[in-house]
N, C-alpha and C positions, 0 to 999 in steps of 0.2 A: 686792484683790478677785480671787479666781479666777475661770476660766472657766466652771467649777460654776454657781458662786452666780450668775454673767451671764448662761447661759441659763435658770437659772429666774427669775431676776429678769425675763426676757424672756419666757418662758412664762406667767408667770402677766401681767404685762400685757395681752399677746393675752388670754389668755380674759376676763382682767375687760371688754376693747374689744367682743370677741366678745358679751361675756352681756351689755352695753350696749346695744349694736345691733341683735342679733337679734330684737327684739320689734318694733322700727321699721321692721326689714326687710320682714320677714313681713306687716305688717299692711299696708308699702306692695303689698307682691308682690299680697297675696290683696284688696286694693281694685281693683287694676291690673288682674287677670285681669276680675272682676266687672264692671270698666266696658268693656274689650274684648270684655267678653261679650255684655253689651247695647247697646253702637254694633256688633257683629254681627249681633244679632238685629233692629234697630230699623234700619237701615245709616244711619246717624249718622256720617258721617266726621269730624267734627271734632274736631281733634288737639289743640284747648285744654280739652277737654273730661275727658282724664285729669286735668287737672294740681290743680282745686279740692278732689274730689274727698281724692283723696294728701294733699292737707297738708290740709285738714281732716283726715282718718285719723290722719296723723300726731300734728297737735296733740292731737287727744283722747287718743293714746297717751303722752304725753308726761305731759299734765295728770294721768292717772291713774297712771301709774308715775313720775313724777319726781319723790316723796318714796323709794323705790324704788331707784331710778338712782343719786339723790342718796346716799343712805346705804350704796350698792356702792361707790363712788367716793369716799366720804371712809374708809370701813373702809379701803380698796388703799392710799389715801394714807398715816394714818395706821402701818399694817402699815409701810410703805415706811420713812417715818421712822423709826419707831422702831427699823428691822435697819439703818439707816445704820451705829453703830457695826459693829456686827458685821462688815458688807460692808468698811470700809474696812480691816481690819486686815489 
C-alpha cells in the first residue's frame, strides 16, 4: 500500500463520515437555534428544555434517512472490500 492509495483511502472515508453526519448536524443546529429563539422570546430559561426537542429532531432524521445512511455505508464498505486486493500489493 502506498502513501497515494492511503490518503485517498483516507479522503474518501471523511467524506462518506462527512455526508453521514451532516444531515444530523444541521437539523440539530437549526432545532437549537429555533428553540433559543423561543426561550428568547417567551424568557423561558430552562436549560433542559433544548435537549427533547434535539433528539426528537434527530430521531425523525434518522428514521427517515436511515435506509439512506444505510445503503451510503454499506456501498463505502463494500467499495473498501473489494480494493483490498489491489491496496495490498
Amino acid at each position: 500500500m502506498n502513501e497515494a492509495a492511503l490518503l485517498t483511502l483516507t479522503r474518501q472515508s471523511l467524506m462518506v463520515a462527512l455526508e453521514l453526519s451532516l444531515p444530523i448536524l444541521i437539523v440539530g443546529l437549526v432545532v437549537g437555534v429555533l428553540v433559543s429563539l423561543f426561550q428568547a422570546i417567551t424568557q423561558v430559561q430552562e436549560m433542559t428544555l433544548t435537549f427533547v426537542p434535539k433528539i426528537l429532531a434527530v430521531v425523525a432524521v434518522v428514521l427517515v434517512l436511515g435506509p439512506w445512511m444505510l445503503s451510503v455505508i454499506v456501498g463505502f464498505t463494500t467499495h473498501l472490500f473489494g480494493a483490498v486486493p489491489s491496496l495490498l500489493r
